[in-house]
Structures are given as C-alpha cells and as structure tokens.
HTML snippet that shows the backbone in 3Dmol.js (N, CA, C, O; Angstrom):
<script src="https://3Dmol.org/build/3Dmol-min.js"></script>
<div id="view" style="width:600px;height:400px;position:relative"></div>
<script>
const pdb = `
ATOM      1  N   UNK A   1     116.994  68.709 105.526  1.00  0.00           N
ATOM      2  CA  UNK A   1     117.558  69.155 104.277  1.00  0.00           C
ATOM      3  C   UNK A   1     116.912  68.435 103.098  1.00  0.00           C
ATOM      4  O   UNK A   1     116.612  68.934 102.013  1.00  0.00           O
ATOM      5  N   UNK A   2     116.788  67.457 103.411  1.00  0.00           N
ATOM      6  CA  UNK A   2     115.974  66.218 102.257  1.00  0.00           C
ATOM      7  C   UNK A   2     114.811  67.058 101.775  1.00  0.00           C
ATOM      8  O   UNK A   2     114.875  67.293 100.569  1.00  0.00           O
ATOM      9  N   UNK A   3     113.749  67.578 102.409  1.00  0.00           N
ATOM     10  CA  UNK A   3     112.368  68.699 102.809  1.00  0.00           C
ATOM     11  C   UNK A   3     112.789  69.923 101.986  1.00  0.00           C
ATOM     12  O   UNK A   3     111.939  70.735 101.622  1.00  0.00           O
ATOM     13  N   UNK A   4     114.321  70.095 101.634  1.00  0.00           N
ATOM     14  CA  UNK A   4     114.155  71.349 101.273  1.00  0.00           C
ATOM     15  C   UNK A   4     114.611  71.126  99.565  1.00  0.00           C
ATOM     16  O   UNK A   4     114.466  71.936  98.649  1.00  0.00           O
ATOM     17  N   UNK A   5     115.214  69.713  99.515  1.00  0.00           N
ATOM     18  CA  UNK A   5     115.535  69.217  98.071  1.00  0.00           C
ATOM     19  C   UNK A   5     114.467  69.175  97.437  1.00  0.00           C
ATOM     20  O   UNK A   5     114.579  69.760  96.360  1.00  0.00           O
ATOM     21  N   UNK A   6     113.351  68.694  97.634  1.00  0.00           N
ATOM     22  CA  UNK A   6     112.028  68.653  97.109  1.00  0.00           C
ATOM     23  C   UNK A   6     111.502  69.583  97.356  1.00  0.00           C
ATOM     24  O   UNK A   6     110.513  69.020  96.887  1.00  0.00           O
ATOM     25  N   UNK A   7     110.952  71.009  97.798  1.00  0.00           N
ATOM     26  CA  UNK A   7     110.361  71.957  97.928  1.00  0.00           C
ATOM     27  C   UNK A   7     110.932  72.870  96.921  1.00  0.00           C
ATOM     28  O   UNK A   7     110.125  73.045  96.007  1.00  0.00           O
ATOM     29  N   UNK A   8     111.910  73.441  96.782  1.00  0.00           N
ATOM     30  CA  UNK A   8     113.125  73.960  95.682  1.00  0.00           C
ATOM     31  C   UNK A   8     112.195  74.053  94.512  1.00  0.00           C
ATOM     32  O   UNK A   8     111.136  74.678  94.442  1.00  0.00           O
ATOM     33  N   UNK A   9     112.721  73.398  93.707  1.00  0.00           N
ATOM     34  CA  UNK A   9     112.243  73.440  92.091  1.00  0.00           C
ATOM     35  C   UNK A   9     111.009  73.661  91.844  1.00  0.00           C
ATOM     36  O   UNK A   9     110.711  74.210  90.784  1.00  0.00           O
ATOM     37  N   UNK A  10     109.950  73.255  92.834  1.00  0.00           N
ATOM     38  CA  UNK A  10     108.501  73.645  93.213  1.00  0.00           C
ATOM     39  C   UNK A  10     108.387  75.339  92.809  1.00  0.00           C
ATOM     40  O   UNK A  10     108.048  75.990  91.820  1.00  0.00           O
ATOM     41  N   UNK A  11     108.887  75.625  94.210  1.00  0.00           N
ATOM     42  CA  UNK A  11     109.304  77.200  94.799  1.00  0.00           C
ATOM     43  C   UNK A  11     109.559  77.954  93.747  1.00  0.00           C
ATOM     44  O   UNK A  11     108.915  78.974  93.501  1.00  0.00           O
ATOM     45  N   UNK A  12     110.721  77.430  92.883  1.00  0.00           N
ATOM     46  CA  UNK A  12     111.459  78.239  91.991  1.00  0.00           C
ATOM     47  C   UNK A  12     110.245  78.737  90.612  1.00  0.00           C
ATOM     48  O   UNK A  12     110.156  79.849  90.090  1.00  0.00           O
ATOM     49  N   UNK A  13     109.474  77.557  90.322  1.00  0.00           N
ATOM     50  CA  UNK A  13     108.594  77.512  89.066  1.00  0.00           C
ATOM     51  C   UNK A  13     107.590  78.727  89.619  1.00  0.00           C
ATOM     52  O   UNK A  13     107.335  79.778  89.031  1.00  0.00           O
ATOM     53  N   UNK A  14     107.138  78.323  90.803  1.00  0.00           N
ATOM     54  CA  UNK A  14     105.908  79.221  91.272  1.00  0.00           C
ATOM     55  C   UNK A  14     106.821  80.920  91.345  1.00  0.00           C
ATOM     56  O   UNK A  14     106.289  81.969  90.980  1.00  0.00           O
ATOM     57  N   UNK A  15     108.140  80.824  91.855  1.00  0.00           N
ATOM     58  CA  UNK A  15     108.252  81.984  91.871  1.00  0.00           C
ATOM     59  C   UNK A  15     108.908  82.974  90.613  1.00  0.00           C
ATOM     60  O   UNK A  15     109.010  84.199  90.674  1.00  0.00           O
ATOM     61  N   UNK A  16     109.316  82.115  89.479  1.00  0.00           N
ATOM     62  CA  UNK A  16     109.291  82.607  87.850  1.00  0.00           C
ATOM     63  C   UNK A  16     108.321  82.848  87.312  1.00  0.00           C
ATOM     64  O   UNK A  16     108.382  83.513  86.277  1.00  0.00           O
ATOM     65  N   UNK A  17     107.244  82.460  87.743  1.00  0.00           N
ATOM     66  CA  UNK A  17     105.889  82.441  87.242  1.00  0.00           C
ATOM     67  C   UNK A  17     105.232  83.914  87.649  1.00  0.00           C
ATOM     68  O   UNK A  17     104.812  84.789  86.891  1.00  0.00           O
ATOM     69  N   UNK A  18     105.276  83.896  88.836  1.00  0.00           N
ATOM     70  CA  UNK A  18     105.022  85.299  89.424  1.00  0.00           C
ATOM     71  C   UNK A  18     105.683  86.235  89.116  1.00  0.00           C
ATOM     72  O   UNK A  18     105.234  87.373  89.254  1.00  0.00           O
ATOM     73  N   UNK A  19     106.676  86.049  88.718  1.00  0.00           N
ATOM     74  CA  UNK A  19     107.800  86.925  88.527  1.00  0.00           C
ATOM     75  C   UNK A  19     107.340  87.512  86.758  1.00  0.00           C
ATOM     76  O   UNK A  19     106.833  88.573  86.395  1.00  0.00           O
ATOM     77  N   UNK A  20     107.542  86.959  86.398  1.00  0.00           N
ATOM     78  CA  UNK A  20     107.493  87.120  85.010  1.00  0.00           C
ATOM     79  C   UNK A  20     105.975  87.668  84.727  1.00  0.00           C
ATOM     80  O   UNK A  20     105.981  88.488  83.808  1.00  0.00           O
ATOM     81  N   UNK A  21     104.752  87.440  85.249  1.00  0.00           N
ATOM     82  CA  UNK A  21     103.268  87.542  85.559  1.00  0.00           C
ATOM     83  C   UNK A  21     103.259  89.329  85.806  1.00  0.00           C
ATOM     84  O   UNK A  21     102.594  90.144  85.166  1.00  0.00           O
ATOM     85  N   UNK A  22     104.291  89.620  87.023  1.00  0.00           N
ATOM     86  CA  UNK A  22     104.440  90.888  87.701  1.00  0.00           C
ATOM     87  C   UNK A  22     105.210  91.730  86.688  1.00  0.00           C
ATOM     88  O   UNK A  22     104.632  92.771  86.376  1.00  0.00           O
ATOM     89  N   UNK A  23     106.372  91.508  86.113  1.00  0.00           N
ATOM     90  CA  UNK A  23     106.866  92.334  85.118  1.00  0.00           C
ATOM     91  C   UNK A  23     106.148  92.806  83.321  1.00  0.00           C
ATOM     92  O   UNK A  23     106.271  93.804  82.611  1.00  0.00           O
ATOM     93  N   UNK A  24     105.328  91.340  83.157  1.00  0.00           N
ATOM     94  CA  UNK A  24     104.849  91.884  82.012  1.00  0.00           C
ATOM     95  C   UNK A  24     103.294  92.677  82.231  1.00  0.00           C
ATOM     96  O   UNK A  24     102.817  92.973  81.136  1.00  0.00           O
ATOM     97  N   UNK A  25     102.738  92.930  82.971  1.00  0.00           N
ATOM     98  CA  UNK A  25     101.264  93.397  83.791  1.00  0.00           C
ATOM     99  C   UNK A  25     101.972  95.043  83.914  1.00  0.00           C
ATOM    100  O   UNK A  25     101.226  96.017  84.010  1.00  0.00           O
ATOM    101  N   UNK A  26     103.645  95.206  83.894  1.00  0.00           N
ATOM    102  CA  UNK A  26     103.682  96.634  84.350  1.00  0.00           C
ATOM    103  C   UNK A  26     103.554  97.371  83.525  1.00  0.00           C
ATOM    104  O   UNK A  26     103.776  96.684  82.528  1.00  0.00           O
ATOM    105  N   UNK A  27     103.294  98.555  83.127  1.00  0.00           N
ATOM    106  CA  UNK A  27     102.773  99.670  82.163  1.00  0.00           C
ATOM    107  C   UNK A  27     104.169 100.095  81.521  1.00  0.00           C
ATOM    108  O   UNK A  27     105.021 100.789  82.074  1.00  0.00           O
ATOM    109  N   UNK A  28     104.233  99.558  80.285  1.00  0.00           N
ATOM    110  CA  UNK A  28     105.492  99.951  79.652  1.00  0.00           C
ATOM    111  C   UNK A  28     104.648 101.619  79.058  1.00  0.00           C
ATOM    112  O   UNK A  28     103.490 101.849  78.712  1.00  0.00           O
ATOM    113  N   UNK A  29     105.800 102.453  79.162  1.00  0.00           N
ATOM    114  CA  UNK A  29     105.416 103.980  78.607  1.00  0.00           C
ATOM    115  C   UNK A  29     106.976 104.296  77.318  1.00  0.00           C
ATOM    116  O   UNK A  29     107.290 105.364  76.790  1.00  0.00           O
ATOM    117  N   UNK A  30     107.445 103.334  77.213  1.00  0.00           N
ATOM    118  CA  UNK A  30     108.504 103.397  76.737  1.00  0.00           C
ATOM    119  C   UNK A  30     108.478 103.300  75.118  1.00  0.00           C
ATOM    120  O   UNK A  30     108.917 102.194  74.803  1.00  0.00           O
ATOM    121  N   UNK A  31     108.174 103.947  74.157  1.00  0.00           N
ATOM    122  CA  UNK A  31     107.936 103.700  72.689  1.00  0.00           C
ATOM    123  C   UNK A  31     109.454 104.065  71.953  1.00  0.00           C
ATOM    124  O   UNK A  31     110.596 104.143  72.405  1.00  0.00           O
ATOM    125  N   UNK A  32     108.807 104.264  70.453  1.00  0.00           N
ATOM    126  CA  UNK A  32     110.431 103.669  69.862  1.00  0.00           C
ATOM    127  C   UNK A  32     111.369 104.639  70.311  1.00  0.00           C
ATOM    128  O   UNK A  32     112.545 104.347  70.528  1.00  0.00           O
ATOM    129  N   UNK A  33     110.948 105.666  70.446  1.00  0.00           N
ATOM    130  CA  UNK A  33     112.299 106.810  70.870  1.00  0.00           C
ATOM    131  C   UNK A  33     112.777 106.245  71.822  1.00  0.00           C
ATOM    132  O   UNK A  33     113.961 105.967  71.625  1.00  0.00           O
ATOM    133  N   UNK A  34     112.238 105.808  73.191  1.00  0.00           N
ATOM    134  CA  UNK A  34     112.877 105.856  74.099  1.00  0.00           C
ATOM    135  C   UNK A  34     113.631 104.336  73.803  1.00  0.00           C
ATOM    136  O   UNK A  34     114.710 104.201  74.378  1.00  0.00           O
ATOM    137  N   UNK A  35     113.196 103.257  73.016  1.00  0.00           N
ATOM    138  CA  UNK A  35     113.668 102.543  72.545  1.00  0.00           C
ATOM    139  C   UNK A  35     115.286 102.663  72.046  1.00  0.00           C
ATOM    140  O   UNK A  35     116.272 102.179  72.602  1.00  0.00           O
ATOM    141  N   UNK A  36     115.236 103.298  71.075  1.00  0.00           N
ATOM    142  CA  UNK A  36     116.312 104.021  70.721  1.00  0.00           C
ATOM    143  C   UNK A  36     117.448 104.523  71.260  1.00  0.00           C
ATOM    144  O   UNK A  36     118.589 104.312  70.848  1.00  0.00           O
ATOM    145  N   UNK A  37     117.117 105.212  72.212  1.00  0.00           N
ATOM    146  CA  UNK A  37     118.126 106.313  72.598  1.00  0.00           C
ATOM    147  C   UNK A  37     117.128 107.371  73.485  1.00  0.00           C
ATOM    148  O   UNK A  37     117.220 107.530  74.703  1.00  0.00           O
ATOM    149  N   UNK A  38     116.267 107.979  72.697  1.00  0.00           N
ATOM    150  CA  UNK A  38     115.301 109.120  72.788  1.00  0.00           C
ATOM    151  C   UNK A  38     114.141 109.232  73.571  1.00  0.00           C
ATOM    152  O   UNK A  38     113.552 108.203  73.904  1.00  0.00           O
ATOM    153  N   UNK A  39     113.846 110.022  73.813  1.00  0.00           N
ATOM    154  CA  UNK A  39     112.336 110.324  74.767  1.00  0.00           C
ATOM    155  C   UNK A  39     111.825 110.550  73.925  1.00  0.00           C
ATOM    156  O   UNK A  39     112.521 110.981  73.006  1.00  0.00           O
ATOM    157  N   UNK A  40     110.129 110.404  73.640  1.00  0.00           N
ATOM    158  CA  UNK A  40     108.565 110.239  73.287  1.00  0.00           C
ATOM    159  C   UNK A  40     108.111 111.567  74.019  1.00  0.00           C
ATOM    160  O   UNK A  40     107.636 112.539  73.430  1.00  0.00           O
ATOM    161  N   UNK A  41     108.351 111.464  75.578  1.00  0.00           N
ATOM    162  CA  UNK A  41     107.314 112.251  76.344  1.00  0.00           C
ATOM    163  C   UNK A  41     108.460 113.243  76.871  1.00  0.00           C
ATOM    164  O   UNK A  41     108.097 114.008  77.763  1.00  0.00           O
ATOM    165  N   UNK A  42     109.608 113.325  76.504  1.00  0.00           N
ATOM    166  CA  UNK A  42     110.143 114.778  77.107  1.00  0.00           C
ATOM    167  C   UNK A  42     110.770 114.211  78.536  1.00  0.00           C
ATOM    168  O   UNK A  42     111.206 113.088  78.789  1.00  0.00           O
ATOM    169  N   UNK A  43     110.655 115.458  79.433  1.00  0.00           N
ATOM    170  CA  UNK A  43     111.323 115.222  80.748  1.00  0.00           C
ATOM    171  C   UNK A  43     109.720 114.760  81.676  1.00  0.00           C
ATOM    172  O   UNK A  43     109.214 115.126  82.737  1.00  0.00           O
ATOM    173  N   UNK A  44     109.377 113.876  80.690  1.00  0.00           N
ATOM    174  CA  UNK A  44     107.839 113.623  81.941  1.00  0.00           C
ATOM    175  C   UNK A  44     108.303 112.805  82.835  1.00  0.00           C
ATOM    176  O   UNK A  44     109.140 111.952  82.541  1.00  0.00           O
ATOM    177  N   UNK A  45     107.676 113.002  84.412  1.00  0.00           N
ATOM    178  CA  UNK A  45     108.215 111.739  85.454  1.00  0.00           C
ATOM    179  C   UNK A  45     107.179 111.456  85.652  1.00  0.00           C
ATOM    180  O   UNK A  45     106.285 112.301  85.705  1.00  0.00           O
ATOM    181  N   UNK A  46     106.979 110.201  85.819  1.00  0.00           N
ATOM    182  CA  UNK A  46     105.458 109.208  86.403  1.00  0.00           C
ATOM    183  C   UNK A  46     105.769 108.671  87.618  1.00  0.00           C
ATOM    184  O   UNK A  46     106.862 108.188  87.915  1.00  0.00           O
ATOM    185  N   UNK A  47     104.663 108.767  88.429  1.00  0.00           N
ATOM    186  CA  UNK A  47     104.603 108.014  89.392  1.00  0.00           C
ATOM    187  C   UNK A  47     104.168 107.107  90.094  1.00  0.00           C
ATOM    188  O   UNK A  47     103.064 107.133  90.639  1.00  0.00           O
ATOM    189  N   UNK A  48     104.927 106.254  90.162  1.00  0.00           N
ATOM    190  CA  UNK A  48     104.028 104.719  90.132  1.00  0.00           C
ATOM    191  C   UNK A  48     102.924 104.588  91.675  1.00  0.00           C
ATOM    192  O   UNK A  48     103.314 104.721  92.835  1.00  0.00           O
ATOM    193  N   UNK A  49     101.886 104.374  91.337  1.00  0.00           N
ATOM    194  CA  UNK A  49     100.376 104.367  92.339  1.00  0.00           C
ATOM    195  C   UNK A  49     100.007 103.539  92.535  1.00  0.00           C
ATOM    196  O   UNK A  49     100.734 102.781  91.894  1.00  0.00           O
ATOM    197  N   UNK A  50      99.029 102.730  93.203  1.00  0.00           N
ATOM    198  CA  UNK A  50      98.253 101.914  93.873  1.00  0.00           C
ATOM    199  C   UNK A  50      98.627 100.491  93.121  1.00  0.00           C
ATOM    200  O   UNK A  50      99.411  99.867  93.835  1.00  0.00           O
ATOM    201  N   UNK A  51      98.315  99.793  91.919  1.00  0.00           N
ATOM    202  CA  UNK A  51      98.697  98.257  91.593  1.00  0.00           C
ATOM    203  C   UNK A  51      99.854  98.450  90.983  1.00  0.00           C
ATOM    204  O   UNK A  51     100.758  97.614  91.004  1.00  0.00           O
ATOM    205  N   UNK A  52      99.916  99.487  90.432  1.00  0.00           N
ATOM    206  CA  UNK A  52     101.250  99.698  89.651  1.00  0.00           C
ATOM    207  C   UNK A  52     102.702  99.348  90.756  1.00  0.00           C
ATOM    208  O   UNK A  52     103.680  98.604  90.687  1.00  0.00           O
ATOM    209  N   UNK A  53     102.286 100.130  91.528  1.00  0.00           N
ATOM    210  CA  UNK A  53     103.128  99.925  92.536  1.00  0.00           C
ATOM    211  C   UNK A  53     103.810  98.800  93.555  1.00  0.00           C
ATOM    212  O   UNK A  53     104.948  98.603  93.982  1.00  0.00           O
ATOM    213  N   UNK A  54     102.573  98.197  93.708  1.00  0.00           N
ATOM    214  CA  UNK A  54     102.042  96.949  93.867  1.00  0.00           C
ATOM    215  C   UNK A  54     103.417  95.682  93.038  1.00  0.00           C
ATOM    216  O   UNK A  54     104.313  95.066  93.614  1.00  0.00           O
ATOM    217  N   UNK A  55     103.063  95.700  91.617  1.00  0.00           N
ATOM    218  CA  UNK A  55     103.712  95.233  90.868  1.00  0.00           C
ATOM    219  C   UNK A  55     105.362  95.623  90.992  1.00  0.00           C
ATOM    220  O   UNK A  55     106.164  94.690  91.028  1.00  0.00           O
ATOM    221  N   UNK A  56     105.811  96.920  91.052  1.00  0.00           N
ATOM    222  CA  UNK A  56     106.640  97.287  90.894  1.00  0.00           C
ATOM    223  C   UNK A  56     107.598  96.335  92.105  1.00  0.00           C
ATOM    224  O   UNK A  56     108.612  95.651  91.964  1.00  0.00           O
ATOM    225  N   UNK A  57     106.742  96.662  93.330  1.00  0.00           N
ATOM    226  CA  UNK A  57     107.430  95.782  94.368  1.00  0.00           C
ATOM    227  C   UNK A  57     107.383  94.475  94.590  1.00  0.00           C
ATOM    228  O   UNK A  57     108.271  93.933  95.248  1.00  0.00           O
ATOM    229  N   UNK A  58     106.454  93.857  94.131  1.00  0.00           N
ATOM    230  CA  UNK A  58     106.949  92.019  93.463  1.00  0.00           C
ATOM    231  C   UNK A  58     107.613  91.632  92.914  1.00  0.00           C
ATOM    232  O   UNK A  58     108.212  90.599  93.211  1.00  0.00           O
ATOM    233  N   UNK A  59     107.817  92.383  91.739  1.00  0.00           N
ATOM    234  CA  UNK A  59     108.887  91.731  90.914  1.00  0.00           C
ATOM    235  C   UNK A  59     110.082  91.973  91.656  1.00  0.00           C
ATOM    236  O   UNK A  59     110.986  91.138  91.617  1.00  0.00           O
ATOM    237  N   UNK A  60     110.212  93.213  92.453  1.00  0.00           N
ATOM    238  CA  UNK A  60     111.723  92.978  93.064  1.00  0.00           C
ATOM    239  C   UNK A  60     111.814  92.219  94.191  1.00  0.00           C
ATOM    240  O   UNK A  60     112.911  91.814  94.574  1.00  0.00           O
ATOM    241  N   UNK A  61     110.599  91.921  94.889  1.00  0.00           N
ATOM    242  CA  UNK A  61     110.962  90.895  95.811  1.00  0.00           C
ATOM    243  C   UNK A  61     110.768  90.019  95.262  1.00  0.00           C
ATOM    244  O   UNK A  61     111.213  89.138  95.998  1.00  0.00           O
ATOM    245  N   UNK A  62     110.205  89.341  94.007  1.00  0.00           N
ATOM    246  CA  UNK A  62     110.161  88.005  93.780  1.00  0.00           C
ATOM    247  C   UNK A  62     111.721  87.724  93.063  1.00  0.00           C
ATOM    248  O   UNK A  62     112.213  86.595  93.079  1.00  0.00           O
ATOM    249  N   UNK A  63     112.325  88.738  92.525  1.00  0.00           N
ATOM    250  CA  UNK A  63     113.523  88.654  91.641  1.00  0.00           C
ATOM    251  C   UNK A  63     114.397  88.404  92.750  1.00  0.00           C
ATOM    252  O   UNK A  63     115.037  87.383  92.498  1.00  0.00           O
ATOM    253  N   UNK A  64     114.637  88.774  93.610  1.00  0.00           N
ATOM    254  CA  UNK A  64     115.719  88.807  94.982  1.00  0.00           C
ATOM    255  C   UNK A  64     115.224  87.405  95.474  1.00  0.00           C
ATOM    256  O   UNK A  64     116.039  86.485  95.538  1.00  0.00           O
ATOM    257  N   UNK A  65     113.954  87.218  95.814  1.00  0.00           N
ATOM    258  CA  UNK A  65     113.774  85.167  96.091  1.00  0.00           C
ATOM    259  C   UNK A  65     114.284  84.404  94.961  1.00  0.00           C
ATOM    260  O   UNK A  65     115.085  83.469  94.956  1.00  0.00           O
ATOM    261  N   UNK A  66     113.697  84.955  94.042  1.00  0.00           N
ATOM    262  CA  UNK A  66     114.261  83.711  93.169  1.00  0.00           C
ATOM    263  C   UNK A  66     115.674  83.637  93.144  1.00  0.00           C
ATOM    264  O   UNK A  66     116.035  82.475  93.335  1.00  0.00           O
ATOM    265  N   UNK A  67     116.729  84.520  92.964  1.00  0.00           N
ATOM    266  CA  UNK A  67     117.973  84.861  92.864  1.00  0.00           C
ATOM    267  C   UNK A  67     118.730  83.853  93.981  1.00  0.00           C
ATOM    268  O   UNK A  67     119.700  83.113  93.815  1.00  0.00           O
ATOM    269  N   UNK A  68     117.877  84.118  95.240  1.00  0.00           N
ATOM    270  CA  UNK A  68     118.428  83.447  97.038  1.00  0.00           C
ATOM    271  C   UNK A  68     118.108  82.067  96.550  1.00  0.00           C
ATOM    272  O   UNK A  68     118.827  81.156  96.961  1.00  0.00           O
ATOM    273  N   UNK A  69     117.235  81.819  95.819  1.00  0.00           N
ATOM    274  CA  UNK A  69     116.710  79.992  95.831  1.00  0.00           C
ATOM    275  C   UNK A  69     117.477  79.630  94.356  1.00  0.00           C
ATOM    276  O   UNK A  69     117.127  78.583  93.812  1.00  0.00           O
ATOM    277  N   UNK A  70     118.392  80.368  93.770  1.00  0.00           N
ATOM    278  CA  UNK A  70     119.225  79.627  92.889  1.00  0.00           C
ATOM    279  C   UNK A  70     120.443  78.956  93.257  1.00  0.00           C
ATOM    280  O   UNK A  70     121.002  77.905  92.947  1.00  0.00           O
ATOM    281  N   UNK A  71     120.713  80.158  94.208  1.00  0.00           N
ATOM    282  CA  UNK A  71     122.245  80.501  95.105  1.00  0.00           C
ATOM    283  C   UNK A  71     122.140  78.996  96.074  1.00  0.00           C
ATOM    284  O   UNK A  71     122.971  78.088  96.105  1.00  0.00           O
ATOM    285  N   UNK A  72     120.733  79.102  96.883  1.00  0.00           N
ATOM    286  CA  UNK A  72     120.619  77.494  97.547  1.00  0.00           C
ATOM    287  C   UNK A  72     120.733  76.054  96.698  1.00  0.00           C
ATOM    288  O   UNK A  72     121.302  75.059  97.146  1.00  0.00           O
ATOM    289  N   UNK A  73     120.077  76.133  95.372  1.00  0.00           N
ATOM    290  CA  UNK A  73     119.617  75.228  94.992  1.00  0.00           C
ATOM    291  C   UNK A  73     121.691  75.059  93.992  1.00  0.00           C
ATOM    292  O   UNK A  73     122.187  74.030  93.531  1.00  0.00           O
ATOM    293  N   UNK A  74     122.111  76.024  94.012  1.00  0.00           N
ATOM    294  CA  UNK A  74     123.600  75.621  93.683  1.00  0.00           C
ATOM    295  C   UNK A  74     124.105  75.364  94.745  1.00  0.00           C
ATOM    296  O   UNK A  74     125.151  74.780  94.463  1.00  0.00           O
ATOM    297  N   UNK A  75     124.024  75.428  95.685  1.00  0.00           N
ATOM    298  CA  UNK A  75     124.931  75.169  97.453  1.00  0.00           C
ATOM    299  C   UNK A  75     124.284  73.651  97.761  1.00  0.00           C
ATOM    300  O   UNK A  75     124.762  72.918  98.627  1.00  0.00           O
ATOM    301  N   UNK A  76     123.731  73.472  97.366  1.00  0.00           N
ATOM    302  CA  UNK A  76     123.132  72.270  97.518  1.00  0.00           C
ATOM    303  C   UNK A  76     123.689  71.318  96.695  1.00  0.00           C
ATOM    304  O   UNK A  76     124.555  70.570  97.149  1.00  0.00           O
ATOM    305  N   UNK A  77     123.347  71.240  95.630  1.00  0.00           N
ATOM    306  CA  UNK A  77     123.715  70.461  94.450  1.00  0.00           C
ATOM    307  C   UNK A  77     125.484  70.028  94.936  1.00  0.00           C
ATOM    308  O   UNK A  77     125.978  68.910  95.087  1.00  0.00           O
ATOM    309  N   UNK A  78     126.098  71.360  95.081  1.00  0.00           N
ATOM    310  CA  UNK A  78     127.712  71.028  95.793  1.00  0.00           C
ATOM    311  C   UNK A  78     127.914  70.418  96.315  1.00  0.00           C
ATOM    312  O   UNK A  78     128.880  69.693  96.074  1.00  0.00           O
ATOM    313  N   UNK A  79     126.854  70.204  97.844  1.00  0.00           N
ATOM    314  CA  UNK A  79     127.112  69.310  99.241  1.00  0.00           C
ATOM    315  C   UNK A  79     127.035  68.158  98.550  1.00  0.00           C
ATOM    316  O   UNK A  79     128.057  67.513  98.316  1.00  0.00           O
ATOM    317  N   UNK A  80     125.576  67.676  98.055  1.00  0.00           N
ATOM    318  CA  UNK A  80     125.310  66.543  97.906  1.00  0.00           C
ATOM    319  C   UNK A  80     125.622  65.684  96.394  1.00  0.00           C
ATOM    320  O   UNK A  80     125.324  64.494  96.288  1.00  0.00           O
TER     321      UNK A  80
END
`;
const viewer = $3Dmol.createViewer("view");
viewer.addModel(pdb, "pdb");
viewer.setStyle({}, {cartoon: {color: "spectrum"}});
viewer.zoomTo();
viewer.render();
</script>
C-alpha cells in the first residue's frame, strides 16, 4: 500500500495531462450559434474517424482513470 501512496499523485498528473492534451486536440465544430442555443450547420451529423476517434476514446478512458484514482487517493487519505 505504501507503493501505491507514492505512485498516485505521479499517475494522477500524467493522467490530467493526457486528459486535458486529448480533449483540447478534439475538433470543436461548435460556433456561436451553437454556443448559444442554435445550430451553425443545421441537422448536420459528423462522424468521428480515425484520430478523431482515437481522441474521442481517451479522454473517456482517461476521464474514468482519473475519476477511479481520485476515489482511491480519497479512500486512502481516510485509512491512513
């Protein structure tokens, strides 16, 4: 458990880092209308492809790790 007190905050930086790396890299299509309230492009649907995609699915697995290594790093802090 000692191994995992020190690995933690490591983990967590590297995985905000990525995290945040993966969400701003994704292709915002979203301008002021849709900002707003409103659609820009109508009923257009896009579909996310090859890095896009890529991205799309890091950030949610890195968001779901980081989320599990907060939840530890508070269960922890409790015990000890």
């Amino acid at each position: 458990m000692h191994l995992v007190t020190k690995i933690l905050p490591y983990a967590q930086i590297i995985l905000s880092v990525v995290l945040v790396l993966a969400i701003l890299l994704q292709q915002s299509s979203a301008g002021m209308g849709g900002a707003l309230g409103g659609s820009d492009t109508g009923s257009f649907h896009h579909t996310r492809r090859g890095f896009e995609k890529f991205l799309f699915y890091l950030s949610i697995v890195c968001g779901i790790l980081f989320a599990l290594s907060a939840f530890l790093a508070i269960i922890i802090k409790a015990r000890g």
